[in-house]
Kinemage of the C-alpha trace (Angstrom):
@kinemage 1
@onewidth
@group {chain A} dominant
@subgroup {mainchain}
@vectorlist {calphas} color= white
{ca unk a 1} P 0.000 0.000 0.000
{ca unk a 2} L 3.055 1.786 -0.913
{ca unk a 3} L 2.516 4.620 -3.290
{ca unk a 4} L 5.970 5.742 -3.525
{ca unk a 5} L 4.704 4.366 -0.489
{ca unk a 6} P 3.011 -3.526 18.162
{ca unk a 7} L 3.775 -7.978 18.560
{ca unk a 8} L 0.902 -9.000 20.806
{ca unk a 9} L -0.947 -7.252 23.693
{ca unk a 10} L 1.805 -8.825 26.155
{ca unk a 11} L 5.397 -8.750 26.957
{ca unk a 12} L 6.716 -10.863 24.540
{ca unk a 13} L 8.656 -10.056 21.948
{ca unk a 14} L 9.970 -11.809 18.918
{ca unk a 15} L 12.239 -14.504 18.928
{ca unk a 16} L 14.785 -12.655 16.016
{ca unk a 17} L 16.215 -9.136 15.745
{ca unk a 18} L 17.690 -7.645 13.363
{ca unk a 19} L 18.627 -3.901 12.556
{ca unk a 20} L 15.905 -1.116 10.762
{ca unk a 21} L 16.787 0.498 7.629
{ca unk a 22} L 14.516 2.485 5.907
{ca unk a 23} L 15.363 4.175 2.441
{ca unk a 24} L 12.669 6.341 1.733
{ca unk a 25} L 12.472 8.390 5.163
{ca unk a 26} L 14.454 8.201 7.997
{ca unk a 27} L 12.581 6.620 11.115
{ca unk a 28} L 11.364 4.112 13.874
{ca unk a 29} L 9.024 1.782 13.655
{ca unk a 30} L 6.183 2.476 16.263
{ca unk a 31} L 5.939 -1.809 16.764
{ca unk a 32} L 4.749 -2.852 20.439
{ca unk a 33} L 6.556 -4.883 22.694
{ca unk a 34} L 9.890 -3.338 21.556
{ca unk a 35} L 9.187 -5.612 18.178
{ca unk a 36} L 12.442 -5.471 16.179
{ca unk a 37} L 12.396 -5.820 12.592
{ca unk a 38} L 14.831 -4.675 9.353
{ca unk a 39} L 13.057 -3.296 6.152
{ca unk a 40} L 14.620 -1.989 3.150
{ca unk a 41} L 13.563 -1.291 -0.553
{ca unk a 42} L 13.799 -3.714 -3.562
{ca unk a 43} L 13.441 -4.998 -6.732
{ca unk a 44} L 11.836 -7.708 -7.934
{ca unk a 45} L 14.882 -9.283 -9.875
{ca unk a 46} L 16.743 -8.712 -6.217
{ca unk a 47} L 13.551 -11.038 -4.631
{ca unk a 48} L 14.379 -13.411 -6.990
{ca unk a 49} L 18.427 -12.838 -6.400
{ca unk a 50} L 17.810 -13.251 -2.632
{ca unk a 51} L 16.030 -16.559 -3.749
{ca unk a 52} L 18.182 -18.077 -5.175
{ca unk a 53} L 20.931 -16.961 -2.595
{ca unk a 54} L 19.270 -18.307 0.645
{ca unk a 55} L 21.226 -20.256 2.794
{ca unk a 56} L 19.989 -23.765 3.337
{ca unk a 57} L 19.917 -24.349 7.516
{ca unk a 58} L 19.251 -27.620 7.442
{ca unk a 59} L 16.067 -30.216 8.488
{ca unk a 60} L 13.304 -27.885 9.777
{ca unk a 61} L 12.364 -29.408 13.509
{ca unk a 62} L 8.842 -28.933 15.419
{ca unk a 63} L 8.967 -27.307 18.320
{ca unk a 64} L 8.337 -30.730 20.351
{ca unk a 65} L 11.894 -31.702 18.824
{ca unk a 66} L 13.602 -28.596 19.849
{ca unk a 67} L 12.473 -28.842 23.424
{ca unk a 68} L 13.786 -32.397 23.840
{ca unk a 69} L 16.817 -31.570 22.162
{ca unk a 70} L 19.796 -30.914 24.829
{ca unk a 71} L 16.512 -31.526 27.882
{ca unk a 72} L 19.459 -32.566 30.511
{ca unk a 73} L 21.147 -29.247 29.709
{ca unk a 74} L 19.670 -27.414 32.560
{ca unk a 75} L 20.498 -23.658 31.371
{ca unk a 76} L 19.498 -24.612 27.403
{ca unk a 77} L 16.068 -25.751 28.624
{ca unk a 78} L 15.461 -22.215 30.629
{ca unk a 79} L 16.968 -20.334 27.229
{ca unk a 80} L 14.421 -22.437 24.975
{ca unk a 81} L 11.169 -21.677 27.791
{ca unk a 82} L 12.326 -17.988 27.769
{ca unk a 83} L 12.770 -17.601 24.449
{ca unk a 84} L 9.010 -19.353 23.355
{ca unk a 85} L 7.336 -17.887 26.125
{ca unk a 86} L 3.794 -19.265 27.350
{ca unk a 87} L 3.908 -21.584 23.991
{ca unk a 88} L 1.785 -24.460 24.296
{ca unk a 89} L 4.136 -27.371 22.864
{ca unk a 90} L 1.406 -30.341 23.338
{ca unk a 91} L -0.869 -27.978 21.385
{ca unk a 92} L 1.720 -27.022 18.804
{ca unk a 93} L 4.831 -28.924 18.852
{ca unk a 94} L 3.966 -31.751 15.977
{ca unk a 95} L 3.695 -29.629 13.415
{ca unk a 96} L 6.604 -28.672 11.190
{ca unk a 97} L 5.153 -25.634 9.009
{ca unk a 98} L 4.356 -22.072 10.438
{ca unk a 99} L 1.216 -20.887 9.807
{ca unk a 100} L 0.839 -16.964 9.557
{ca unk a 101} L -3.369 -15.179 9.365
{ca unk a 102} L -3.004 -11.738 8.554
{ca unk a 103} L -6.272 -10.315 10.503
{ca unk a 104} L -6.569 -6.898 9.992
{ca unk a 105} L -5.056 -3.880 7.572
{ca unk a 106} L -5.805 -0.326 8.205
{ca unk a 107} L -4.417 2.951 6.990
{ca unk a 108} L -3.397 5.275 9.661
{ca unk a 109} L -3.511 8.906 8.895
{ca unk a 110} L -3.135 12.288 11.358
{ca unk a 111} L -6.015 13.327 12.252
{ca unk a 112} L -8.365 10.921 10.514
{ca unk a 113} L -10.319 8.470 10.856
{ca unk a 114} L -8.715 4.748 10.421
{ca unk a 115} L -9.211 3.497 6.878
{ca unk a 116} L -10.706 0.105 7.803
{ca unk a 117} L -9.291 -2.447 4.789
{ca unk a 118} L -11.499 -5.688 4.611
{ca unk a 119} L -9.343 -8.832 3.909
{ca unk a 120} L -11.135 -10.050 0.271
{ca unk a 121} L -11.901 -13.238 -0.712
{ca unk a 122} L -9.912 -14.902 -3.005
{ca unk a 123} L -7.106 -11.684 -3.143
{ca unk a 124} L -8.831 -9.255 -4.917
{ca unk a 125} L -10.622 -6.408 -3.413
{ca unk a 126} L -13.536 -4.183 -4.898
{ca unk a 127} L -11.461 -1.302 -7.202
{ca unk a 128} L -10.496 1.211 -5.748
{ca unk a 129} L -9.391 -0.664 -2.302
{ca unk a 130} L -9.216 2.769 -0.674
{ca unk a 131} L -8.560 6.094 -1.486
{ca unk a 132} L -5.383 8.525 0.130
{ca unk a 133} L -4.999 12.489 -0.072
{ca unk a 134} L -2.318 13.635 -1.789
{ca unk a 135} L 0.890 14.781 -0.119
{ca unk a 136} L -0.680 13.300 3.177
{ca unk a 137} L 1.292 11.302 5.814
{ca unk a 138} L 0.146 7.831 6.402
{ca unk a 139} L 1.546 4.621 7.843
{ca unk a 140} L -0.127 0.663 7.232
{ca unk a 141} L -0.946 -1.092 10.445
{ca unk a 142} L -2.033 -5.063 10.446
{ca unk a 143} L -2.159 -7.925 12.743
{ca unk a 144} L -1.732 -11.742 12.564
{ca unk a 145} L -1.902 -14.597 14.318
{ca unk a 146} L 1.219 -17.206 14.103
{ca unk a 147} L 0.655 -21.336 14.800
{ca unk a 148} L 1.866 -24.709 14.684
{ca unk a 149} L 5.374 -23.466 14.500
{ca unk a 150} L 8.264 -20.504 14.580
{ca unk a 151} L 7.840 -18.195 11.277
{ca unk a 152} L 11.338 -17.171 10.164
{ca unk a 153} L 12.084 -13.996 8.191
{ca unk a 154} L 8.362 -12.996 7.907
{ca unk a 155} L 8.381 -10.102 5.269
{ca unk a 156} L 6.065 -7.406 3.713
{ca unk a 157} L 6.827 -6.838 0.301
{ca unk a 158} L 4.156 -4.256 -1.891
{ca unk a 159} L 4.971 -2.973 -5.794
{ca unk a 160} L 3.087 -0.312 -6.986
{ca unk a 161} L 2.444 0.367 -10.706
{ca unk a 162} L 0.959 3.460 -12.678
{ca unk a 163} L 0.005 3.221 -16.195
{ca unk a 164} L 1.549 0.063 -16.418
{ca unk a 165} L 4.898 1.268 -15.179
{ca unk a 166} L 6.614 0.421 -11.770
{ca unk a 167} L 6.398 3.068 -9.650
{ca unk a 168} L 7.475 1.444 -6.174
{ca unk a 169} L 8.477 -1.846 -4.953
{ca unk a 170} L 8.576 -2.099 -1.482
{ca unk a 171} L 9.936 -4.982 0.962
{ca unk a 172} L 9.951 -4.766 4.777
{ca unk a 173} L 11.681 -7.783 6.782
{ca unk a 174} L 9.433 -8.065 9.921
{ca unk a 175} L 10.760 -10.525 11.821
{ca unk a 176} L 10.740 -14.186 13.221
{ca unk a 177} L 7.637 -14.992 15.495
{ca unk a 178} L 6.448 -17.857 17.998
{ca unk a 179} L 3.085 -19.173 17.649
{ca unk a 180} L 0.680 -18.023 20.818
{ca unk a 181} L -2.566 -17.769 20.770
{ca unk a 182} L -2.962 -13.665 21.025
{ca unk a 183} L -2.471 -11.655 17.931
{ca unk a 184} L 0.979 -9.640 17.150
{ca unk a 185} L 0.386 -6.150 15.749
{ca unk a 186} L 3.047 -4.252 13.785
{ca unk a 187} L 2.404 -0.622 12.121
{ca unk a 188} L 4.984 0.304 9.020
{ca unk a 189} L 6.793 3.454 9.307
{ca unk a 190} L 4.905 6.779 8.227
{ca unk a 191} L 4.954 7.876 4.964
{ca unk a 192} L 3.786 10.578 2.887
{ca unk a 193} L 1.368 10.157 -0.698
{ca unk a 194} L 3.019 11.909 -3.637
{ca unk a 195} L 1.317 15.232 -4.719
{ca unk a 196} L 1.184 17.308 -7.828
{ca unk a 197} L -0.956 16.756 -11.157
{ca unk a 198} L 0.786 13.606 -12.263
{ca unk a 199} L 0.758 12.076 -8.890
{ca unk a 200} L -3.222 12.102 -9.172
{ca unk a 201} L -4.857 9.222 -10.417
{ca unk a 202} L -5.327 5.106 -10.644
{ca unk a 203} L -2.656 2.741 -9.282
{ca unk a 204} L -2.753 -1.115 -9.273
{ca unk a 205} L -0.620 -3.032 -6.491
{ca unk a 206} L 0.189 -5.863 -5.362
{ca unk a 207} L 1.201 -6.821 -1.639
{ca unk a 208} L 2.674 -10.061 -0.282
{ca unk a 209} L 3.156 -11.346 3.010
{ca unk a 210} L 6.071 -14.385 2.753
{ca unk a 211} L 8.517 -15.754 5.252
{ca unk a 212} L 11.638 -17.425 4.721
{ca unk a 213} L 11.061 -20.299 2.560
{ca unk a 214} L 8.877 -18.021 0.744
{ca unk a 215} L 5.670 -19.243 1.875
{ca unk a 216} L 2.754 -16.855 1.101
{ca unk a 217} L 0.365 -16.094 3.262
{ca unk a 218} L -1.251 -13.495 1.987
{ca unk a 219} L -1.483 -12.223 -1.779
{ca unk a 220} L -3.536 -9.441 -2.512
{ca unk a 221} L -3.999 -7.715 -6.019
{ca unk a 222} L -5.840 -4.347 -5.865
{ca unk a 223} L -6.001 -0.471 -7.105
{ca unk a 224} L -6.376 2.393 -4.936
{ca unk a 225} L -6.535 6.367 -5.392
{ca unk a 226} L -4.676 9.789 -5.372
{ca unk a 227} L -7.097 12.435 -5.374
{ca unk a 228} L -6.496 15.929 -4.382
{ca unk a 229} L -8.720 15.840 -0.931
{ca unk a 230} L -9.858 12.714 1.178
{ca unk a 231} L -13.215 11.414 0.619
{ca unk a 232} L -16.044 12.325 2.454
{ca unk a 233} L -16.732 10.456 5.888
């Protein structure tokens, strides 16, 4: 949702941290329970480079495994039940793949009201998804849930097209996350719409939410609007 575009209600936090860097503007993540994430700015041909550069880390293990891994090592079993937290291994722990819901998107604007963004069916929203003010600050806020397993390298990556020509492309690494049965929450950084005569218009964008193995959990193909004011509330 990139036009040139906190975790859960808790103390946890997630179970990978990395360092932010943000190309466009300068600035910290507002992410809740001191989430840490990295986000940066790409191509599509660097997606695919970063594909077909990933490190292989070996057999993936459920989190039933890791637990009885090293269990007579007295300080690696505190490490492992501080590091997962209140995770419920007999409810989780024989399941090898992470599952990720995203459960809610909403644009966040100064001094106006939330843009509520229902999650379509099947990917593709009514057109246009929403409509933003030009040169008007605004940041993307969503939740989801994580179970069965740890999500590695969970990422946010949006391209943005005008007339048929690439206009943005957008990645943001969020993070790896344990399941737990409470929603995380994480808001992008703020950003401000393009303005000007040629900024106005139709764009068509696509947003993906992947992790590591590049396992998408969310695709979502839609078209949103520059206008010159917001619309009426």
């Amino acid at each position: 949702m990139h036009s040139g575009k906190e975790g859960k209600g808790g103390t946890a936090t997630p179970i990978a941290e990395s360092d932010s860097e943000i190309e466009h503007e300068p600035g910290e993540k507002n992410v809740s329970r001191q989430m840490s994430e990295s986000s940066l700015y790409t191509t599509e041909d660097e997606e695919e480079d970063e594909t077909h550069n990933k490190i292989e880390l070996g057999p993936q293990c459920t989190l039933k495994e890791q637990f009885e891994k090293d269990k007579d090592d007295e300080s690696l079993r505190r490490w492992k039940e501080q590091l997962l937290g209140s995770v419920d291994i007999n409810a989780v722990g024989e399941s090898l793949d992470p599952d990720v819901k995203i459960l809610s998107l909403e644009i966040k604007s100064p001094g106006r009201p939330d843009i509520v963004l229902p999650i379509p069916e099947g990917g593709k929203p009514q057109c246009p998804w929403f409509t933003l003010k030009e040169g008007s600050k605004y940041s993307l806020k969503f939740s989801f849930l994580v179970t069965n397993n740890i999500v590695t390298g969970l990422k946010y990556i949006n391209t943005v097209w005008k007339t048929g020509l690439k206009v943005d492309s957008t990645k943001q690494m969020i993070g790896a996350f344990s399941p737990q049965s409470e929603p995380y929450t994480h808001e992008m950084p703020e950003d401000t719409t393009p303005s000007g005569m040629f900024a106005r218009g139709s764009y068509s964008a696509r947003t993906k939410f992947l992790d590591d193995d590049n396992k998408c959990y969310l695709e979502i193909n839609y078209t949103f609007d520059i206008k010159k004011e917001w619309l009426a509330t």
